[in-house]
C-alpha positions in Angstrom: 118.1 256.9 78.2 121.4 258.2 76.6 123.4 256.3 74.7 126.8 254.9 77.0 129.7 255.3 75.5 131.7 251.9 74.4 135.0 253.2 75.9 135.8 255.5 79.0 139.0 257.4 80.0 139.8 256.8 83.3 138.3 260.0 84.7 135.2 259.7 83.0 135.1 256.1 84.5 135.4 257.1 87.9 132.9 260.8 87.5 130.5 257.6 86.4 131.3 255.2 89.3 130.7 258.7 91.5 127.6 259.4 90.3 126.6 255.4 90.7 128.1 255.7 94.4 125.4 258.8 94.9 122.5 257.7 93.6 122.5 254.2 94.0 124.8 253.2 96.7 128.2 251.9 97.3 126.7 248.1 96.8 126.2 249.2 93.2 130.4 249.8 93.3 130.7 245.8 93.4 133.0 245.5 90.1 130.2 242.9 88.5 127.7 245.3 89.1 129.7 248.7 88.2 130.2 247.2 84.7 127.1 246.5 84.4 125.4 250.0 85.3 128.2 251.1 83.1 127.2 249.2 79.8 131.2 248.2 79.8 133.0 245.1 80.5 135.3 243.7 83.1 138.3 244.2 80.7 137.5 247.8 80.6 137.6 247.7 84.6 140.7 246.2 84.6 142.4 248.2 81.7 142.2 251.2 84.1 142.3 249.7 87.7 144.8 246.9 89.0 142.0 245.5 91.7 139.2 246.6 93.6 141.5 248.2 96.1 142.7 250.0 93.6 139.6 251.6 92.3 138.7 252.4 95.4 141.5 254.4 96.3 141.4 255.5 92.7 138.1 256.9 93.1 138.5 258.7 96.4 141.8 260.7 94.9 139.1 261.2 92.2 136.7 263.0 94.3 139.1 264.6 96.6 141.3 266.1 93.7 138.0 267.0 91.5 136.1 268.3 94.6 138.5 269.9 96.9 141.6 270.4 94.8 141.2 271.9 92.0 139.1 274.3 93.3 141.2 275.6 96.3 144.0 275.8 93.1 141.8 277.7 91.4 140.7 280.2 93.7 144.3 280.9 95.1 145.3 281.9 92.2 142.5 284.5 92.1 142.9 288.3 92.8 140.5 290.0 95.0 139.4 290.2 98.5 139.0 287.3 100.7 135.4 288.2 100.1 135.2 287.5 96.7 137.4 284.6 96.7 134.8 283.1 99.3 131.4 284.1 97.2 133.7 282.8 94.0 134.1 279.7 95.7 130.4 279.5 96.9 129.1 280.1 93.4 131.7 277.2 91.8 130.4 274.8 94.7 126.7 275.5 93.8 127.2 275.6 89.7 128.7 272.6 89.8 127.4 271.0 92.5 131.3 270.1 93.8 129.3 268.8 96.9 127.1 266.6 95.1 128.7 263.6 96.0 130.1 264.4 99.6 127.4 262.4 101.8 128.0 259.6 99.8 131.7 259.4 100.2 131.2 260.3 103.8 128.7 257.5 104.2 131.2 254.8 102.7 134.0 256.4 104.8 132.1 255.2 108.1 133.1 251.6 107.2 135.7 251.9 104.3 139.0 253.1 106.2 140.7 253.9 102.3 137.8 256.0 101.5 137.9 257.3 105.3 141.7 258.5 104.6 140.7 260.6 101.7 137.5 262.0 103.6 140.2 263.2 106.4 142.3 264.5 104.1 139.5 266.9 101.8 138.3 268.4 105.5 141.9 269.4 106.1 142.2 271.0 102.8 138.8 272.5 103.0 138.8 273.8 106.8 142.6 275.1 106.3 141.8 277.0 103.0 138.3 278.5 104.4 140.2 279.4 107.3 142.9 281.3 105.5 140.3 283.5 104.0 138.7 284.3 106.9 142.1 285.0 108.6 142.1 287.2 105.9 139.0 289.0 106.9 140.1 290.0 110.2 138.3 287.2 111.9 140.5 285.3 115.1 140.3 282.8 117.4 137.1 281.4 118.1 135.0 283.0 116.0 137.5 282.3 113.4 137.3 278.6 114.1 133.1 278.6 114.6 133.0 280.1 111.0 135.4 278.0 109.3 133.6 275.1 110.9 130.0 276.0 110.2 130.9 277.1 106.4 132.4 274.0 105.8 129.5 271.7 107.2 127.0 273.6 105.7 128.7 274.1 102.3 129.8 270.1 101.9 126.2 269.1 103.2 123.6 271.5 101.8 122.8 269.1 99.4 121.7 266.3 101.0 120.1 268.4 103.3 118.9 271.2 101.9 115.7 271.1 99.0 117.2 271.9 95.7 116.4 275.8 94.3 115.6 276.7 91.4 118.1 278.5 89.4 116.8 281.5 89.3 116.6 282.1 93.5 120.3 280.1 93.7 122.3 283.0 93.2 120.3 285.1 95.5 120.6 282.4 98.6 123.8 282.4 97.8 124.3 286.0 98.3 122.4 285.8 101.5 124.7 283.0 102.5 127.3 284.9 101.8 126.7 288.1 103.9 125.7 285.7 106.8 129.5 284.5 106.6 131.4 288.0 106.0 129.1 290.2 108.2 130.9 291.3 111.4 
């Protein structure tokens, strides 16, 4: 096992409490036992977070600024076709696995209305800024709305759903998945 560190920033504290929340479970998130997993103490909770509450609302920003956000920000300020901007995006999502924690989230959404909020909020972001794109493309009204849709879904879910590829045959799914999307 690695060695923890004795202190985390706040982001690196809640990238942790992510990757506790996907592989363990939300119970895991129960301050005592967050600590815990963490190899840090409640002092070092509460130097960063008020309350529980506010963790939890903490971490949801967390994941919808680090998944979502910074991304669409990114890839707006590309030049390009929609095209590329849409493979660019797929290849960011897949490299580093942006949607690795989705199910999760979406999981403790179905009984945690803070984290349900946040969940609302990334699928407006995402579906709007998919859509633009493939405005972009020429595509309208239904079929504009089926593709945004279906991209979306598959692109926030393919990982929970999906068996992981190797490296090597990523890139070329990828590309596949990408000519599905953009063919006419």
């Amino acid at each position: 096992m690695t060695s923890k560190p004795s202190r985390y920033s706040r982001d690196e504290f809640l990238a942790r409490s992510l990757d506790v929340l996907s592989q363990e479970g939300e119970e895991k998130l129960r301050i005592d036992r967050l600590v815990s997993q963490l190899g840090v103490t409640k002092g070092s909770f509460y130097w960063h977070f008020e309350n529980r509450a506010d963790f939890v609302r903490s971490l949801a920003d967390f994941w919808a600024r680090s998944s979502t956000q910074v991304v669409i920000d990114d890839i707006e300020l590309m030049a390009g076709s929609p095209e590329d901007r849409l493979f660019s995006l797929m290849k960011r999502v897949s490299r580093q696995d942006l949607a690795g924690h989705d199910l999760a989230m979406r999981t403790w959404a179905s009984h945690e209305p803070e984290v349900a909020l946040f969940v609302r909020k990334v699928d407006r972001l995402r579906l709007t800024f998919v859509r633009g794109l493939f405005k972009e493309m020429g595509y309208e009204g239904g079929e504009l709305e089926t593709r945004t849709r279906i991209f979306v879904t598959a692109t926030s879910l393919q990982r929970g759903i999906l068996v992981r590829e190797p490296k090597d045959r990523r890139l070329e799914s990828l590309r596949q998945w990408h000519d599905f999307f953009t063919r006419p």
